[in-house]
MINU-189028 format. One record per residue (C-alpha): residue in one letter; chain; x, y, z. Coordinates in steps of 0.25 Angstrom, whole numbers, plus 2048, in hexadecimal, padded with zeros to 3 digits. Layout:
! MINU-189028
<A, A, <X, Y, Z>>
...
END
This chain:
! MINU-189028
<X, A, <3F0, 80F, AD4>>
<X, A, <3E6, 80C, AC9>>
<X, A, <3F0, 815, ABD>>
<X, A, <3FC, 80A, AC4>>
<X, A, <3F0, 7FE, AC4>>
<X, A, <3ED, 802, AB4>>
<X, A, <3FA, 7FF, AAF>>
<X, A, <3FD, 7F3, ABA>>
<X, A, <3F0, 7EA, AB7>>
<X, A, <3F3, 7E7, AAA>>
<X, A, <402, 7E7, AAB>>
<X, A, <400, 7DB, AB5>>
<X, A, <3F4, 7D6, AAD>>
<X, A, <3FD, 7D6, AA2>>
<X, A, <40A, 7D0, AA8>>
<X, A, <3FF, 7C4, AAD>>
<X, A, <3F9, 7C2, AA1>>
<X, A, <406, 7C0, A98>>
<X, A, <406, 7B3, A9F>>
<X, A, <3FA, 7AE, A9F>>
<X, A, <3F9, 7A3, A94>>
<X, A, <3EB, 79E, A93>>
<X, A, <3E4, 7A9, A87>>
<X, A, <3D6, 7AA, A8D>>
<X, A, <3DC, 7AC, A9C>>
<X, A, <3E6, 7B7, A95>>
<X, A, <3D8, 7BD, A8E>>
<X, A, <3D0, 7BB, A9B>>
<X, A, <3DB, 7C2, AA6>>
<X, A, <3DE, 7CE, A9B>>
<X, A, <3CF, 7D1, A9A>>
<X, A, <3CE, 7D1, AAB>>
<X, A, <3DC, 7DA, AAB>>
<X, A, <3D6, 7E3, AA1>>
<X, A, <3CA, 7E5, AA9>>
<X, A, <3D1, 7E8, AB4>>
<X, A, <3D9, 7F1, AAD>>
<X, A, <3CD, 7F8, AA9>>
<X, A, <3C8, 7F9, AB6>>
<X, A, <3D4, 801, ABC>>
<X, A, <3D3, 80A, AB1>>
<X, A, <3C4, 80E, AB3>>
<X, A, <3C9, 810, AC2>>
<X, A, <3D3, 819, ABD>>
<X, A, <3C9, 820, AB3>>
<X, A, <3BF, 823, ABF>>
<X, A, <3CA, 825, ACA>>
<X, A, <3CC, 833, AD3>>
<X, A, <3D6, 830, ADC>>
<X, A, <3E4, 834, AD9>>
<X, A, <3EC, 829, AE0>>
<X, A, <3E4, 81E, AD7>>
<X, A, <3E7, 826, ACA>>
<X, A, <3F5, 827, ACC>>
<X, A, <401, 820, ACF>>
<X, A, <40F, 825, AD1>>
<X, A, <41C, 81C, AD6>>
<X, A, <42D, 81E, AD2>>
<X, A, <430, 817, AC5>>
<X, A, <43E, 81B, AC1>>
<X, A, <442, 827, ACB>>
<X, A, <44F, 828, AC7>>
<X, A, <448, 82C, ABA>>
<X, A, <43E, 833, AC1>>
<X, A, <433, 82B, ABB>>
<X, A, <427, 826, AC2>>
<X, A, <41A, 81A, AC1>>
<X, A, <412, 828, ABF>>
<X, A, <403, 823, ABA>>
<X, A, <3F7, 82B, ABB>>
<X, A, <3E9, 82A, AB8>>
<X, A, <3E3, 838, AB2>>
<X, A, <3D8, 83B, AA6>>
<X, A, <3E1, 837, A9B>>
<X, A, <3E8, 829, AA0>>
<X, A, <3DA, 826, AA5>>
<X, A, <3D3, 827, A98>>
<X, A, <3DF, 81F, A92>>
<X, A, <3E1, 814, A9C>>
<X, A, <3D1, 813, A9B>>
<X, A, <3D2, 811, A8D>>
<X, A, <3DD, 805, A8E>>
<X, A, <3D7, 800, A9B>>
<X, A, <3CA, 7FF, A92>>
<X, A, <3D2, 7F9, A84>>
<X, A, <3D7, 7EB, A8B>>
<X, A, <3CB, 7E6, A8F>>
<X, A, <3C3, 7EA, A83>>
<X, A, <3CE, 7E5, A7A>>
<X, A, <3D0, 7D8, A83>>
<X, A, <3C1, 7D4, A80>>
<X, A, <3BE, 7D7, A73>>
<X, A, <3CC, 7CE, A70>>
<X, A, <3C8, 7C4, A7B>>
<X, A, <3C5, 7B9, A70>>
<X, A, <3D2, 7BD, A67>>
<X, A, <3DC, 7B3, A69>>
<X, A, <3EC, 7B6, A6C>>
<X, A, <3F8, 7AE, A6C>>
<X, A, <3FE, 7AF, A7B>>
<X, A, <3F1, 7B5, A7E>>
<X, A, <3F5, 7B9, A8C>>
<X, A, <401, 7C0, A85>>
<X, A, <3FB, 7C8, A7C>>
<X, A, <3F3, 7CC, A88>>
<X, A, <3FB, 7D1, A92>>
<X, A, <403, 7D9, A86>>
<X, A, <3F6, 7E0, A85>>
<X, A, <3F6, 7E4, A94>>
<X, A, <404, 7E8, A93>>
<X, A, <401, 7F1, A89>>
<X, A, <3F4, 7F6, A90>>
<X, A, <3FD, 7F9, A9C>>
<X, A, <406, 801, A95>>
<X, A, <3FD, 80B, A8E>>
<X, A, <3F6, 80B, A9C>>
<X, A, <404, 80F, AA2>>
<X, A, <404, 819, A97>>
<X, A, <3F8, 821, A99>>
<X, A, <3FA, 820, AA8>>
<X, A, <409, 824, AA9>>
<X, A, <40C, 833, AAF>>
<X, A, <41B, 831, AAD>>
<X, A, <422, 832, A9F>>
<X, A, <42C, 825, AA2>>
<X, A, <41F, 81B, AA7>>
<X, A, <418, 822, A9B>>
<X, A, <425, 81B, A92>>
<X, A, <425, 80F, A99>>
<X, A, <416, 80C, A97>>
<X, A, <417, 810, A89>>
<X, A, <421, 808, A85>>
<X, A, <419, 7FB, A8D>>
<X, A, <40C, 7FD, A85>>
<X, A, <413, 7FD, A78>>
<X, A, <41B, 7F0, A7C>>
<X, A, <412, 7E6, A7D>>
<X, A, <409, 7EC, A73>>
<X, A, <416, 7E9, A69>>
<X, A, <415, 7DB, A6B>>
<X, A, <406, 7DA, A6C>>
<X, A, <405, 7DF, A5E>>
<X, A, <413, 7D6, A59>>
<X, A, <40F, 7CA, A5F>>
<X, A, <400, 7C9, A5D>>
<X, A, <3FF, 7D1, A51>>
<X, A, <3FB, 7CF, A41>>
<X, A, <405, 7C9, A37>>
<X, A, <40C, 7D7, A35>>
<X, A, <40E, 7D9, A44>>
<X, A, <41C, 7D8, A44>>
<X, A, <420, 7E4, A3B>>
<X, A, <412, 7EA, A41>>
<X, A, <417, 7EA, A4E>>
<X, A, <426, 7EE, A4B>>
<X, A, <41F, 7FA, A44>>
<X, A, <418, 7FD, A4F>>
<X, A, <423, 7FA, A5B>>
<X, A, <42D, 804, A52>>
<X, A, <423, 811, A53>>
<X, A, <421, 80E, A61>>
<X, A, <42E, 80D, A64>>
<X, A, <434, 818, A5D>>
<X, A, <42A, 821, A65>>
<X, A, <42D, 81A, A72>>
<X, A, <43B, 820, A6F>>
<X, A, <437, 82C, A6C>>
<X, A, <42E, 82D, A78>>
<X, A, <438, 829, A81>>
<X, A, <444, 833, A7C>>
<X, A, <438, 83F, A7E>>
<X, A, <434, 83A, A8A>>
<X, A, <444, 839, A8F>>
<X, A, <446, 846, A8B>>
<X, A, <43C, 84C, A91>>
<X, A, <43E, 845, A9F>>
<X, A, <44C, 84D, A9D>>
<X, A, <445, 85A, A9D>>
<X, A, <43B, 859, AA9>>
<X, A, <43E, 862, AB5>>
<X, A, <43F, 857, ABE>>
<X, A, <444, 84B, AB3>>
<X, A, <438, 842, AB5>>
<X, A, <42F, 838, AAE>>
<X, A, <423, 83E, AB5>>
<X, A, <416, 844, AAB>>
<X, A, <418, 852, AB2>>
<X, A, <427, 854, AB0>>
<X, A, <425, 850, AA1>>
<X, A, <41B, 85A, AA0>>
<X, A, <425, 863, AA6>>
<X, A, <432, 861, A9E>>
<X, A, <439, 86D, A99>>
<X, A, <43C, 86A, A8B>>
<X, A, <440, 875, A80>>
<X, A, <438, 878, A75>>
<X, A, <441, 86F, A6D>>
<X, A, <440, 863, A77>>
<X, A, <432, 865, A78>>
<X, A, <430, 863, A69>>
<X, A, <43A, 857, A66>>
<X, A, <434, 84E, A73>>
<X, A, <425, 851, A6F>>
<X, A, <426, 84D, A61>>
<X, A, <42E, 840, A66>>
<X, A, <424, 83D, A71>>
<X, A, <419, 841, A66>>
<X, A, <41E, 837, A5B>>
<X, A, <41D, 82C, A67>>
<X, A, <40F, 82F, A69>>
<X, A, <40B, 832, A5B>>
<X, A, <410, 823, A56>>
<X, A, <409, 81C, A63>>
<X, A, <3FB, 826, A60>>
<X, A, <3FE, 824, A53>>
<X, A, <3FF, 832, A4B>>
<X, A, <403, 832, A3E>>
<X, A, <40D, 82F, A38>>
<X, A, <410, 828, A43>>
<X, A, <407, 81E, A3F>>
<X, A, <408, 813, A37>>
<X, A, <40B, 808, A42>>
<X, A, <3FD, 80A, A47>>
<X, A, <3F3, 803, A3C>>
<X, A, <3FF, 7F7, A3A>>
<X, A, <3FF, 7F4, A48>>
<X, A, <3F1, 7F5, A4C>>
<X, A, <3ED, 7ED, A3E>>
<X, A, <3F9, 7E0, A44>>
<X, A, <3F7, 7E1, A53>>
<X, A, <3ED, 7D8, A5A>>
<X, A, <3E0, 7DF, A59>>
<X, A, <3E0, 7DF, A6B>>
<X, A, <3EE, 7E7, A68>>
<X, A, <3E8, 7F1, A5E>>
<X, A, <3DC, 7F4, A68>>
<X, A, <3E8, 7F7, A74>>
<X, A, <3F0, 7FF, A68>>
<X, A, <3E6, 808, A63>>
<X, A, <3DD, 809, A6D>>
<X, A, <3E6, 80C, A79>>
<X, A, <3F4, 80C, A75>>
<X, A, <3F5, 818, A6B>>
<X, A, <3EE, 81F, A75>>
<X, A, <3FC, 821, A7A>>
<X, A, <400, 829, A72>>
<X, A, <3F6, 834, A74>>
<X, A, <3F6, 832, A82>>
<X, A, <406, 834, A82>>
<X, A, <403, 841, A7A>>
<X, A, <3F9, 847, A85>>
<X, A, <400, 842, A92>>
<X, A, <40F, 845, A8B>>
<X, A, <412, 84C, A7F>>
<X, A, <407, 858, A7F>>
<X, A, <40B, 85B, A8F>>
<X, A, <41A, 85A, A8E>>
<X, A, <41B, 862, A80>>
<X, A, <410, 86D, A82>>
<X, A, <418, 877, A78>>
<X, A, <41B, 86A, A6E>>
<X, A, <40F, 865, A6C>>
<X, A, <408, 871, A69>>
<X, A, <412, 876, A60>>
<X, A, <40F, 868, A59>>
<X, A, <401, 867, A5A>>
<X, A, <400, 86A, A4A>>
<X, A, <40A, 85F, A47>>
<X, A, <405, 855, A4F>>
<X, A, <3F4, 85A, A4B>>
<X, A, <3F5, 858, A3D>>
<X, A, <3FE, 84B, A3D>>
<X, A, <3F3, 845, A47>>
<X, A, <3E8, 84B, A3B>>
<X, A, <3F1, 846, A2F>>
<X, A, <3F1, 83A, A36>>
<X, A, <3E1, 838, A38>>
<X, A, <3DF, 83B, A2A>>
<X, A, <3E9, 830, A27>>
<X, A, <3E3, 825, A2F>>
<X, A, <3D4, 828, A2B>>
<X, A, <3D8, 828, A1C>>
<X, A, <3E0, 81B, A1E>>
<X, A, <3D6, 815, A26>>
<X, A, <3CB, 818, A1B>>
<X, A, <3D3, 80F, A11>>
<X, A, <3D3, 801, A1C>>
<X, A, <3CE, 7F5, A19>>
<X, A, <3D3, 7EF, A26>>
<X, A, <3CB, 7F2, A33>>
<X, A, <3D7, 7F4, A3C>>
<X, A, <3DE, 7FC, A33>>
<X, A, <3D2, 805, A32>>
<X, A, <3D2, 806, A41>>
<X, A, <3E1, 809, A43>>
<X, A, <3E0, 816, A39>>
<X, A, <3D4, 819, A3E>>
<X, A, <3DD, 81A, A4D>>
<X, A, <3E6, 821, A47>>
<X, A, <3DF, 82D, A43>>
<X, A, <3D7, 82D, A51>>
<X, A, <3E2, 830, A56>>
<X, A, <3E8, 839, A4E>>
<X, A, <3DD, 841, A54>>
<X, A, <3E0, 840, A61>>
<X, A, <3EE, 844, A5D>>
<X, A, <3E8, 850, A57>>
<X, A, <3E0, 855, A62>>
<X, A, <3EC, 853, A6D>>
<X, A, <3F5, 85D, A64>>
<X, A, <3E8, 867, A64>>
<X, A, <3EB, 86B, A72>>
<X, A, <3DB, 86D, A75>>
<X, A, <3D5, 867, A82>>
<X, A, <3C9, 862, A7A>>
<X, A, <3D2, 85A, A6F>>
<X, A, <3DB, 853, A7C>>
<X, A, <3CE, 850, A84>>
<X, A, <3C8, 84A, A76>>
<X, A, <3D6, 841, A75>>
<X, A, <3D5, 83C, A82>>
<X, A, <3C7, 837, A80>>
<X, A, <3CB, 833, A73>>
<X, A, <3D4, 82A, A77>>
<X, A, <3CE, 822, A7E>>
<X, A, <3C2, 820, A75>>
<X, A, <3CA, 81E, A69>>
<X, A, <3D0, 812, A71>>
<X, A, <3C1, 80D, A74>>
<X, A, <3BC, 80E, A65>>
<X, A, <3C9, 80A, A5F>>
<X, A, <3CA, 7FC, A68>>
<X, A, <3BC, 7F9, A64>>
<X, A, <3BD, 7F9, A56>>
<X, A, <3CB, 7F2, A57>>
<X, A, <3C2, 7E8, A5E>>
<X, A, <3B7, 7E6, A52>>
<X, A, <3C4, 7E5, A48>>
<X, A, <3CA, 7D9, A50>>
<X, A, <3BB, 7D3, A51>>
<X, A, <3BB, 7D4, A41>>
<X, A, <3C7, 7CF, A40>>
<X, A, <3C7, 7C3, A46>>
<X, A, <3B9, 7BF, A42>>
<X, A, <3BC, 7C1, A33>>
<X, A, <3CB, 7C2, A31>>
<X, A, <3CC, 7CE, A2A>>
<X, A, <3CB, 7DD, A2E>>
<X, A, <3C9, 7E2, A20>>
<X, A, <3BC, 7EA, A1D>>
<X, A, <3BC, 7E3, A0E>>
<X, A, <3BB, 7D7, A14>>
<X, A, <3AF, 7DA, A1F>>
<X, A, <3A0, 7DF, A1C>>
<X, A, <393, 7DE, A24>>
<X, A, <397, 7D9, A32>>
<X, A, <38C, 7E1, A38>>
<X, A, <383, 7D8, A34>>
<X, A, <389, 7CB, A3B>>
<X, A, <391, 7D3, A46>>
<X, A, <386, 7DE, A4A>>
<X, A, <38B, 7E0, A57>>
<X, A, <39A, 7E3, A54>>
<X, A, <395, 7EC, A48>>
<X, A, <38E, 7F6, A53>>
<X, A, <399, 7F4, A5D>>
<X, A, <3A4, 7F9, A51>>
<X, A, <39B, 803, A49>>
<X, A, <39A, 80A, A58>>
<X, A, <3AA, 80A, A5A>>
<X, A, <3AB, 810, A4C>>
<X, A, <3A2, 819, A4E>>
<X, A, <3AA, 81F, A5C>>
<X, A, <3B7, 81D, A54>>
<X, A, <3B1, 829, A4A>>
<X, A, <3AD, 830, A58>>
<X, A, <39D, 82F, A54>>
<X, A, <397, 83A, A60>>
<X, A, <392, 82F, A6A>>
<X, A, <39E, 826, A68>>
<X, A, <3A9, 829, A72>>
<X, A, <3B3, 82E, A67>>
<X, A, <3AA, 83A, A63>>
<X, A, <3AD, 843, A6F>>
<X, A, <3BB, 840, A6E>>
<X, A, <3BD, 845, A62>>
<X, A, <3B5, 852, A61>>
<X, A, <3BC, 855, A6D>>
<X, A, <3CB, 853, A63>>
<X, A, <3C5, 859, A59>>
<X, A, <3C0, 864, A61>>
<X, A, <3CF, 866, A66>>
<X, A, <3D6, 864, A58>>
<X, A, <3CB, 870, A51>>
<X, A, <3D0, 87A, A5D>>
<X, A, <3DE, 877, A59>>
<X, A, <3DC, 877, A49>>
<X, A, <3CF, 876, A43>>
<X, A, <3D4, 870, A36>>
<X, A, <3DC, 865, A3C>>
<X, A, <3D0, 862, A44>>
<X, A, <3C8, 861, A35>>
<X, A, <3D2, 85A, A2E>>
<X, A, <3D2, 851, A3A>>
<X, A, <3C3, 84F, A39>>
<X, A, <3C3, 84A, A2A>>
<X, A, <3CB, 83C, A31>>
<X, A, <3BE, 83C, A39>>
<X, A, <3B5, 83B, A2C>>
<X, A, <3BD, 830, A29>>
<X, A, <3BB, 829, A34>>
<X, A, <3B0, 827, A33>>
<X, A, <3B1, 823, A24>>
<X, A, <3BB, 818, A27>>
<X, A, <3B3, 814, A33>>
<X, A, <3A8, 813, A2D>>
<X, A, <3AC, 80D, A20>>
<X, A, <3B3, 801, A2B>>
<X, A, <3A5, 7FE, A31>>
<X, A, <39D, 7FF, A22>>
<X, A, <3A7, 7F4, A1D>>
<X, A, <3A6, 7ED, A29>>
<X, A, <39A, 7EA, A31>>
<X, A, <390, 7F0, A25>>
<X, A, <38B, 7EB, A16>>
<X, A, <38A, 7DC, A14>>
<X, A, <391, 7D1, A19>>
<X, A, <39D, 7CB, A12>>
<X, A, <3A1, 7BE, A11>>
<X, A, <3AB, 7BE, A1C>>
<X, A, <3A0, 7C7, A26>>
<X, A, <394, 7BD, A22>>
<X, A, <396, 7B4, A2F>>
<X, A, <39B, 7BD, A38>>
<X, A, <397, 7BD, A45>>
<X, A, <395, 7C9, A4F>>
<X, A, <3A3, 7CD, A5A>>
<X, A, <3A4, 7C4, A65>>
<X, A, <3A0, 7C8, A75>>
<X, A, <3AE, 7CB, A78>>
<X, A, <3AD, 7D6, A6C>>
<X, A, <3A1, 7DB, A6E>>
<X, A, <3A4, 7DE, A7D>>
<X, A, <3B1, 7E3, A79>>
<X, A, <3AA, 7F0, A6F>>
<X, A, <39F, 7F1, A76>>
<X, A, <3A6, 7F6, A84>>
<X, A, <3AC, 800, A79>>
<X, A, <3A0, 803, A73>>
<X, A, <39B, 807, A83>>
<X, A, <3A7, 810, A82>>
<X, A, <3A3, 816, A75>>
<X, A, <395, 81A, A79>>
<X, A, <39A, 81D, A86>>
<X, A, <3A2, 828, A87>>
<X, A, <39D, 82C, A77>>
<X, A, <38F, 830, A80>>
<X, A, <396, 834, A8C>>
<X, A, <3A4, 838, A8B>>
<X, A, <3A5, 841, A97>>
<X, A, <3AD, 838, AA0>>
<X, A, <3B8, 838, A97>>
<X, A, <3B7, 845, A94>>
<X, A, <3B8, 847, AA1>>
<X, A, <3C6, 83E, AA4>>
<X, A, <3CC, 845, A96>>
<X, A, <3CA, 853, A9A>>
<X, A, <3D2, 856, AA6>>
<X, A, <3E0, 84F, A9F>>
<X, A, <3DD, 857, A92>>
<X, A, <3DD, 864, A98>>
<X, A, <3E8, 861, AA0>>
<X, A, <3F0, 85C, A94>>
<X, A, <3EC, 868, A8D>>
<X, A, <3F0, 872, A96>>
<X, A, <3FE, 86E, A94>>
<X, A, <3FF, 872, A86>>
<X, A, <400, 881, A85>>
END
């Protein structure tokens, strides 16, 4: 019951709090639905018992698809990570102010449920359906709340998605047509008998859906518009957990079903994902506007991860699936320290800011921490995660894995370079009377910061949850 209670709590939380009108009673209840939220998916995380982890019920027999959800290494690690990102997200906005508060709101719940219902679903129909619900409400979040270029932002972004909706749905079709026993469910996918030929066409259909939602160059160019116009609570949802998607899809889906394709592709997709982290560190370099340097800097994170999936090494999928999860902590913290820039001074442009380490000292260690993780720094979180891809990326090529380590160097350039501008040298006139983050904020990054130091010291318990699906992922691929 707890994967069915994942998706349910804030789907009804949701639902309740579309309607409520009053803003700090919408703020209030979607704080306490979150929690709760949060609390299932702990229980989840530390949970043995079979019946609790799963849940299984007829959906559409006469389609032979079922309300298939399961609870195993991967989807715990995942919905941990979104159960996590709500809270979080909800505090270190609690004093931002939105129009139709209680709205805005439950669209983020909505969302929330949907990428739960992603990562939880064992049925490639539900896996559709949850898909498409997540990126719904996330459509309107961003057109409605968004910056003055929203609107063509968000028609931007809704064409990319929907084009690989579509693509995703005629592989998935097809596919259905070729199981055995012409079922929806996770094992009969696994299982289709499709010709070499097939096999080829539905993975590079199913993997353009993925790549945009990842995204993998050049399948792109919607991510840094969007992220820059969407309200900063969206980009933390978008970045932190929702392109998490599209790596997930490639593990659960694509690398199981097409075993032969993928390897047969791996050198394609390898040096797209390098091209593409060399492209977004480069880029990222030449930003004078914080959230744009944060969205590049995305991009070529996970161009990595992409990397190492398509390196077919145990050690480079068990380094993703860790990865993820603490991409998505340090990311939603320093989306967190742009909104609180932003909304104190009005600007996020690096030109325009100087010494805010002498009047906000406490968010200056907070963010120069997070920066620090998100250039894997050993004792942050990130560090294990990536040795453990770069480890598999250098058994598959180890000139890939060089060139892929240059876009580390200039992580840290560009990362760096953002903290020197920012919080260091002498104040300017604008910084001269600022003042430190407020309680909310600071609450916010320092539960991250926990999770930084945390499992950077100490990383065996997920470790331990990443390498039971890894290897069993892996030993599907011949």
């Amino acid at each position: 019951m707890i994967a069915l209670l994942l998706i349910l709590v804030p789907v009804i939380g949701g639902l309740i709090t579309l309607f409520i009108k009053n803003k700090n009673t919408a703020k209030g209840f979607s704080l306490f639905v979150s929690i709760i939220t949060l609390i299932f998916a702990l229980i989840g995380v530390y949970s043995t018992q079979v019946n609790q982890l799963h849940f299984d019920v007829a959906w559409m027999p006469d389609l032979n698809s079922r309300i298939t959800l399961g609870l195993d290494g991967l989807s715990k690690i995942l919905s941990l990570l979104t159960a996590i990102s709500l809270p979080v997200i909800i505090t270190a906005t609690y004093k931002n102010t939105y129009t139709n508060a209680g709205k805005f709101y439950g669209l983020m719940f909505l969302c929330q449920a949907g990428m739960l219902g992603v990562f939880l679903s064992m049925d490639a129909l539900l896996f559709y359906f949850f898909w498409e619900l997540a990126l719904i409400p996330a459509y309107f979040l961003c057109s409605i709340w968004g910056g003055e270029k929203r609107i063509p932002v968000t028609f931007k972004f809704f064409v990319y998605t929907f084009v690989g909706s579509l693509l995703m749905l005629i592989s998935i079709l097809f596919i259905y047509s070729k199981t055995p026993d012409h079922s929806f469910a996770m094992q009969s996918f696994y299982h289709a008998k499709l010709s070499a030929s097939q096999s080829q066409w539905m993975f590079w259909l199913f993997f353009i859906a993925l790549a945009i939602k990842m995204p993998v160059f050049p399948f792109h160019t919607w991510q840094p518009d969007t992220y820059e116009q969407a309200p900063t609570a969206v980009t933390m949802l978008l970045s932190g957990v929702m392109v998490k998607m599209g790596v997930f899809g490639v593990i659960r889906w694509l690398l199981p079903i097409f075993p032969q394709a993928s390897q047969t592709n791996s050198s394609i997709i390898i040096t797209l994902s390098v091209i593409g982290m060399l492209y977004a560190s480069l880029i990222a370099i030449r930003q004078n506007d914080m959230k744009r340097l944060i969205a590049y800097s995305s991009i070529a994170h996970v161009g990595l991860m992409c990397a190492a999936l398509f390196s077919n090494q145990q050690v480079g999928m068990q380094g993703v699936l860790i990865q993820m999860f603490n991409h998505g902590i340090n990311i939603i913290g320093l989306w967190i320290v742009a909104d609180a820039i932003e909304k104190q001074f009005g600007t996020r442009k690096f030109s325009e800011l100087g010494g805010l380490g002498q009047r906000a000292p406490t968010l200056a260690i907070l963010f120069v921490v997070l920066c620090l993780a998100n250039v894997a720094l050993p004792l942050t979180n990130a560090f294990v995660g990536e040795f453990l891809m770069f480890n598999g990326l250098f058994r598959y090529n180890p000139v890939m894995a060089g060139i892929a380590l240059i876009a580390i160097i200039l992580a840290a350039v560009y990362t760096l370079n953002m903290i020197q501008k920012i919080f260091y040298g002498n104040t300017v006139a604008l910084t001269a009377n600022a003042h430190d983050s407020s309680f909310n904020i600071n609450a916010a990054l320092v539960i991250l910061v926990i999770v930084v130091i945390v499992f950077g010291i100490y990383p065996q318990p997920m470790l331990n949850l990443a390498q039971e699906s890894a290897k069993m992922f892996i030993a599907k691929i011949p």
